[in-house]
N, CA, C and O of each residue as an XYZ file, in Angstrom:
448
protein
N       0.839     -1.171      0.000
C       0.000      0.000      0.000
C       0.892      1.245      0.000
O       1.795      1.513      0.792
N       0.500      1.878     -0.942
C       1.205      3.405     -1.160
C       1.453      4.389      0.530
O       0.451      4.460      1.241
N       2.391      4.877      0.897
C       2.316      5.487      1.671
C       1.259      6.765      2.160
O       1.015      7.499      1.202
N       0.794      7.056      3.034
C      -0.516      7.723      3.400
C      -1.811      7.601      3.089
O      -2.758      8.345      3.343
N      -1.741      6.395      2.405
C      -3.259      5.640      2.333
C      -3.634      5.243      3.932
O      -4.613      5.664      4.548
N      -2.906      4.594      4.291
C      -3.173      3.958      5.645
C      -4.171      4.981      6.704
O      -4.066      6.150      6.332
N      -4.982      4.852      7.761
C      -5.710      5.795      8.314
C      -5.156      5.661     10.020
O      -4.951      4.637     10.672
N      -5.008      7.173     10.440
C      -4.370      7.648     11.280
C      -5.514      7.163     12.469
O      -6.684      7.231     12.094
N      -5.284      6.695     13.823
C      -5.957      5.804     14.579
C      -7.203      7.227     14.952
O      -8.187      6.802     15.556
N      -7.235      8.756     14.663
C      -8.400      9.583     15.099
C      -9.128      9.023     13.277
O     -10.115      8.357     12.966
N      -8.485      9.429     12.794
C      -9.450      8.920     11.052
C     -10.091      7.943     11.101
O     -11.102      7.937     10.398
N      -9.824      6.858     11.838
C     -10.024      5.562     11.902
C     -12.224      5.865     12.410
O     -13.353      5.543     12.039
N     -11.420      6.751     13.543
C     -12.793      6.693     14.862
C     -13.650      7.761     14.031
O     -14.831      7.799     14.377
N     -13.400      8.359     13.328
C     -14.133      9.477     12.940
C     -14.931      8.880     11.854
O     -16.077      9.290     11.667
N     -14.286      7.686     10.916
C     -15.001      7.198      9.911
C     -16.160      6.179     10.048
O     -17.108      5.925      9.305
N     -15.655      5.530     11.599
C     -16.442      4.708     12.555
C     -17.843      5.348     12.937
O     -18.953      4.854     12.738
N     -17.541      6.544     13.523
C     -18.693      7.178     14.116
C     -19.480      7.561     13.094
O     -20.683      7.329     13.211
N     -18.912      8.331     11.681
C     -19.791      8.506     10.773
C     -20.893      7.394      9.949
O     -21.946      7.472      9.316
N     -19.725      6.113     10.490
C     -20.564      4.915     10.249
C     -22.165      4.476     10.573
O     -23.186      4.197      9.946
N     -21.691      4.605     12.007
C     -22.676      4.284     13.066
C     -23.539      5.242     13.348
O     -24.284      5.028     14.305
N     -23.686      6.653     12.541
C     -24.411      7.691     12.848
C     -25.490      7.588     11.579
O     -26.711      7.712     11.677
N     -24.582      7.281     10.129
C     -25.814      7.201      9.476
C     -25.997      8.625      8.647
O     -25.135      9.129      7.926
N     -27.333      9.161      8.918
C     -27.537     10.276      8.127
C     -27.577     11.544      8.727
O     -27.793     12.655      8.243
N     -27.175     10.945     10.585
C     -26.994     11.813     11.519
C     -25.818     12.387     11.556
O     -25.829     13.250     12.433
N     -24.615     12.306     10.919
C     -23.008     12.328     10.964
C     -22.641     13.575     10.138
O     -22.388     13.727      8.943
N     -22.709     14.550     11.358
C     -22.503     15.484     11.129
C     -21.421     16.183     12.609
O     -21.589     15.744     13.746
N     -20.197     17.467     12.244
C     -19.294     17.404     13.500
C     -19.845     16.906     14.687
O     -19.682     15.785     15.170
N     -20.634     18.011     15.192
C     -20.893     17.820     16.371
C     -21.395     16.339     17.458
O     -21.224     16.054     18.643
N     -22.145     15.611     16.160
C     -22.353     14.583     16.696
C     -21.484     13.649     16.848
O     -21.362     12.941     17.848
N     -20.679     13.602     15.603
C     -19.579     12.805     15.572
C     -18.403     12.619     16.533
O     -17.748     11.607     16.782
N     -18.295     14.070     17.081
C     -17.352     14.447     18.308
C     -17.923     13.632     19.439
O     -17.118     13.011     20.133
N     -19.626     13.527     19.805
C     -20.375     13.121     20.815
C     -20.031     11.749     20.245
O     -18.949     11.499     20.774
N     -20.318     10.832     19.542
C     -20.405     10.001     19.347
C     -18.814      8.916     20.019
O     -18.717      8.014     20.851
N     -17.723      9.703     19.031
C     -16.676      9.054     20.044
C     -16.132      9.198     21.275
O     -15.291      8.451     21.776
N     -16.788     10.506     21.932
C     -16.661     10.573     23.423
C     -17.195      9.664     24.063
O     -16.579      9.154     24.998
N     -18.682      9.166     23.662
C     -19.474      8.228     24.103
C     -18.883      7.022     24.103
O     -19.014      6.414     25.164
N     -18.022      6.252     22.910
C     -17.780      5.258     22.712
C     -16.603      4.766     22.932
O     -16.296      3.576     22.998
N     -15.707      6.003     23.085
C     -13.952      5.608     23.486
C     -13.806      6.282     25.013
O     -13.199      5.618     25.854
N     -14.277      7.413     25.336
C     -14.070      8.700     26.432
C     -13.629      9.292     25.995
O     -13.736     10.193     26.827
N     -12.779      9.942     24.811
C     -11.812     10.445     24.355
C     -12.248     12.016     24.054
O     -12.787     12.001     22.947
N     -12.240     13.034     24.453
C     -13.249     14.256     24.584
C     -12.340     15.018     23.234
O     -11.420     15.750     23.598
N     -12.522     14.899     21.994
C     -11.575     15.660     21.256
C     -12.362     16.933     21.031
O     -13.585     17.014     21.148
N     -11.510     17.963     20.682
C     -11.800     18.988     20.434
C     -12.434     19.413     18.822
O     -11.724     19.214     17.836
N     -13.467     19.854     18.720
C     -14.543     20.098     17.757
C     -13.574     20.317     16.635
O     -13.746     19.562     15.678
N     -12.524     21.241     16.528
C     -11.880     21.651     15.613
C     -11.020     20.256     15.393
O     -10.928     19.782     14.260
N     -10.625     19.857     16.111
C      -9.913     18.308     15.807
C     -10.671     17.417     14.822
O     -10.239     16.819     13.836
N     -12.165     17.486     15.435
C     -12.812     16.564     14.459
C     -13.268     17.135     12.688
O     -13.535     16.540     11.644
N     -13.156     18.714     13.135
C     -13.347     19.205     11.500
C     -12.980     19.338     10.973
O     -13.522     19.537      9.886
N     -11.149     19.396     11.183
C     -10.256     19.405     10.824
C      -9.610     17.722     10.023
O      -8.828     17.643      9.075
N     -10.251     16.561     10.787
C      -9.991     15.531     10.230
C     -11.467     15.081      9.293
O     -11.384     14.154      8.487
N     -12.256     15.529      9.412
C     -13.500     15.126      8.512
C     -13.096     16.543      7.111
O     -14.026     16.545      6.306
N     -12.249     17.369      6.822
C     -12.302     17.722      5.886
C     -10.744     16.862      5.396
O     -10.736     16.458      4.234
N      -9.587     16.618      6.177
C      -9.016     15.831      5.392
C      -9.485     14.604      4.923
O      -9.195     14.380      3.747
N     -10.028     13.878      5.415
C     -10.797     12.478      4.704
C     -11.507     13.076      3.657
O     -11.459     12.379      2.643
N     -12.267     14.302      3.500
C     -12.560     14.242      2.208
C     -11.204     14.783      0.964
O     -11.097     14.472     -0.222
N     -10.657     15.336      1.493
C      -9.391     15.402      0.375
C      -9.117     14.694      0.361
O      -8.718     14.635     -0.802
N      -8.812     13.351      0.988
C      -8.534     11.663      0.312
C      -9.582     11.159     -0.167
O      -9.412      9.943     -0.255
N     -10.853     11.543     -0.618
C     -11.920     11.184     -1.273
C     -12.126      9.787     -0.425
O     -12.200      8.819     -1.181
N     -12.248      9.421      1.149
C     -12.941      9.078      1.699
C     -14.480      9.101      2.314
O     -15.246      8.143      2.422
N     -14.683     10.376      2.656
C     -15.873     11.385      2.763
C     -16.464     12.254      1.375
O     -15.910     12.632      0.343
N     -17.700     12.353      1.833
C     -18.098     13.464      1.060
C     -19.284     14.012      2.381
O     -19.705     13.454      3.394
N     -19.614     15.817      1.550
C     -20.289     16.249      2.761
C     -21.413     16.672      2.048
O     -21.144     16.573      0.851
N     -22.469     17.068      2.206
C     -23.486     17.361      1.822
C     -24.379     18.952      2.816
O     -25.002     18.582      3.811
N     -24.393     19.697      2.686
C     -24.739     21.244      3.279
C     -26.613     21.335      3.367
O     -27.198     21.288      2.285
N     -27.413     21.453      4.588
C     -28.604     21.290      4.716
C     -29.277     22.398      4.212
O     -28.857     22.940      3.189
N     -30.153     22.762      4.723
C     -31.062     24.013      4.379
C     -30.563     24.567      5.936
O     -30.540     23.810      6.907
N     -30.171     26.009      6.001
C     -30.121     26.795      7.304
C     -31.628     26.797      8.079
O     -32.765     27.095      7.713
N     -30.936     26.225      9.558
C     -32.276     26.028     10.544
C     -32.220     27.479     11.375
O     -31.310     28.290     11.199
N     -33.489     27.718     12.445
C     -33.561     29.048     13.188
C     -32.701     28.687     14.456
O     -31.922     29.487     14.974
N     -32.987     26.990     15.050
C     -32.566     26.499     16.098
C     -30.882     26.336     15.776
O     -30.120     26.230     16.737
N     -30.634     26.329     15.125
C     -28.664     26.927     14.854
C     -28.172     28.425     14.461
O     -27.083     28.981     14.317
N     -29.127     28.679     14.393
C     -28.989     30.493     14.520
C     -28.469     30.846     13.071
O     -27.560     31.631     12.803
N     -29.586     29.762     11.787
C     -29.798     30.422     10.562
C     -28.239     29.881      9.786
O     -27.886     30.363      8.709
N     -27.562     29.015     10.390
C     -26.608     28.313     10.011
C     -26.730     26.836      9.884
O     -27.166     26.068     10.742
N     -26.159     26.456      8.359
C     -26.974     24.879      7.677
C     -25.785     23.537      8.341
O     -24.600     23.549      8.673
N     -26.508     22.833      8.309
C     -25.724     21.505      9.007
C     -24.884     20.901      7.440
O     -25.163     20.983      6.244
N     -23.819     20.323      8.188
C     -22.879     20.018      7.298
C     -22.921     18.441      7.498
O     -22.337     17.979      8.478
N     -23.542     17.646      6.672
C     -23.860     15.852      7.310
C     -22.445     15.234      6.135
O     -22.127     15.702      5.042
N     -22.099     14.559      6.564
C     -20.972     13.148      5.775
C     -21.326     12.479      6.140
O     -21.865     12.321      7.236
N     -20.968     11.276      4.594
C     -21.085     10.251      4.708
C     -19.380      9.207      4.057
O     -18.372      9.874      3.820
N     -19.352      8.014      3.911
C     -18.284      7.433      3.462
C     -18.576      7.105      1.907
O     -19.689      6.919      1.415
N     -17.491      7.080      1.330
C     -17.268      6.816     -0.194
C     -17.197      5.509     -0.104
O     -17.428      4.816      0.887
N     -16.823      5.137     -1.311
C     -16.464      3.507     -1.607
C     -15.192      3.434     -1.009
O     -14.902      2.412     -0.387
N     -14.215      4.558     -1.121
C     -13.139      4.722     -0.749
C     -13.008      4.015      0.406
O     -12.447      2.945      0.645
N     -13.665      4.848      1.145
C     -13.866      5.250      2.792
C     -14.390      4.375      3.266
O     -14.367      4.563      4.483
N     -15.075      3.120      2.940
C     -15.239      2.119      3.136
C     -14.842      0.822      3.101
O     -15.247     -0.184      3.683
N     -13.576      1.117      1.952
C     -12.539     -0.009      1.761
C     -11.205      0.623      2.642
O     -10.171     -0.009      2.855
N     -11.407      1.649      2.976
C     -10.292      2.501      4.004
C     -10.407      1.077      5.058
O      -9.858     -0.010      5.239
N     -11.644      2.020      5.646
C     -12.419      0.930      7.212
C     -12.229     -0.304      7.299
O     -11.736     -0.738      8.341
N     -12.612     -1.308      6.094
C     -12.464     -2.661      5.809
C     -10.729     -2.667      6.272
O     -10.426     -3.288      7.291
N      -9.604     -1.926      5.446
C      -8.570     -2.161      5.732
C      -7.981     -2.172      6.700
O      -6.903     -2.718      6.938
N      -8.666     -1.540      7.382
C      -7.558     -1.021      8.427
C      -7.980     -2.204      9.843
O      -7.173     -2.616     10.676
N      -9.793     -2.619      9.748
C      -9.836     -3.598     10.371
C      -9.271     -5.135     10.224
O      -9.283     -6.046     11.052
N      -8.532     -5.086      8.225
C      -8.012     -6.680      8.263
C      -6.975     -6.916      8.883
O      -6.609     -7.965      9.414
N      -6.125     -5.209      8.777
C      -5.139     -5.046      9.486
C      -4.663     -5.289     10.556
O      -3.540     -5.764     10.723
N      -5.551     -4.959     11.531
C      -5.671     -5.003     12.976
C      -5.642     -6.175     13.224
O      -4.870     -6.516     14.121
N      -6.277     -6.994     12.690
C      -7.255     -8.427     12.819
C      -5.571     -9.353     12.808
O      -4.989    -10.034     13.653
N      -5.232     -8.905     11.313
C      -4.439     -9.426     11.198
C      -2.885     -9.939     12.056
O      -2.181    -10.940     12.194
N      -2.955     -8.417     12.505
C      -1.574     -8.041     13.515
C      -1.765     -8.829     15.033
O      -0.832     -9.504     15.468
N      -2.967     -8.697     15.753
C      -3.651     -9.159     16.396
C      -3.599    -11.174     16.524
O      -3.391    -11.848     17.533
N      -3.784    -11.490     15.566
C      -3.736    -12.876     15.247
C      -2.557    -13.621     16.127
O      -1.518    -13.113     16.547
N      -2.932    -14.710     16.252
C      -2.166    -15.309     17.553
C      -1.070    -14.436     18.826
O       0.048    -14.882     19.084
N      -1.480    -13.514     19.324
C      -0.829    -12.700     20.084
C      -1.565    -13.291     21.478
O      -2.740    -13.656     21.502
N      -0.755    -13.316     22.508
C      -0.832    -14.122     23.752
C      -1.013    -12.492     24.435
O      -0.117    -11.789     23.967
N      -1.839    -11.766     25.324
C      -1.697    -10.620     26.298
C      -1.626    -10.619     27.083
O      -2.707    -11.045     27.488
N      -0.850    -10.358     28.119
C      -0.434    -10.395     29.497
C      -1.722    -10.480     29.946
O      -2.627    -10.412     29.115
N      -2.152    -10.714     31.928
C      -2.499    -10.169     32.419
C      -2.126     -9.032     32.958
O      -0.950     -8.897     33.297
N      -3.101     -7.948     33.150
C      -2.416     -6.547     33.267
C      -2.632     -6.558     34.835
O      -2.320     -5.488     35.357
N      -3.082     -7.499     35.671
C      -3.263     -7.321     37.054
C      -2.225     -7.801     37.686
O      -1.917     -7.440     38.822
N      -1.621     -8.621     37.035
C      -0.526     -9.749     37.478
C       0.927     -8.570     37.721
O       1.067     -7.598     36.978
N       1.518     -8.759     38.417
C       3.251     -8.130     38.769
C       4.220     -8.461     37.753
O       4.365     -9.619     37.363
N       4.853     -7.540     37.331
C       6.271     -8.252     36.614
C       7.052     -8.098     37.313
O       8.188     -8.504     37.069
């Protein structure tokens, strides 16, 4: 695999959450979404900052709503995953899977 194809372990969670959000996956939620699911409290600009690079790797694409009153006349910005961005995800989980494969893990309670 060409160098910088590979997805950086926040790209990873961000493409995850957009997964699991659906047609809801838009920043803000997406930020909520992996706080919820890792604890990991990233900062809003962190996450918009990596949901516009995934779309310059033509992983993402974004789609711009109609401006609501309850956002103060400012339109929601929803993504979703490409084909790309979906064979990204696939990869990076054969990867894991792969690396993972017969690995013995300590107990972490036990003393060394």
């Amino acid at each position: 695999m060409p160098k910088g194809e590979s997805l950086g372990e926040f790209e990873h969670l961000v493409l995850l959450a957009i997964l699991r959000l659906g047609a809801d996956a838009y920043g803000m939620r997406v930020r909520r979404e992996i706080a919820e699911r890792t604890g990991r409290d990233a900062a809003i600009g962190a996450v918009y900052s990596t949901l516009d690079r995934l779309a310059d790797k033509g992983l993402v694409v974004s789609t711009v709503g109609d401006p609501t009153p309850e956002r103060g006349g400012r339109a929601k910005r929803s993504f979703r995953l490409t084909g790309a961005g979906a064979d990204a995800v696939n990869r990076a989980r054969r990867d894991l899977a792969n690396m993972l494969e017969g690995l013995v893990f300590p107990n972490p309670g036990r003393a060394r």
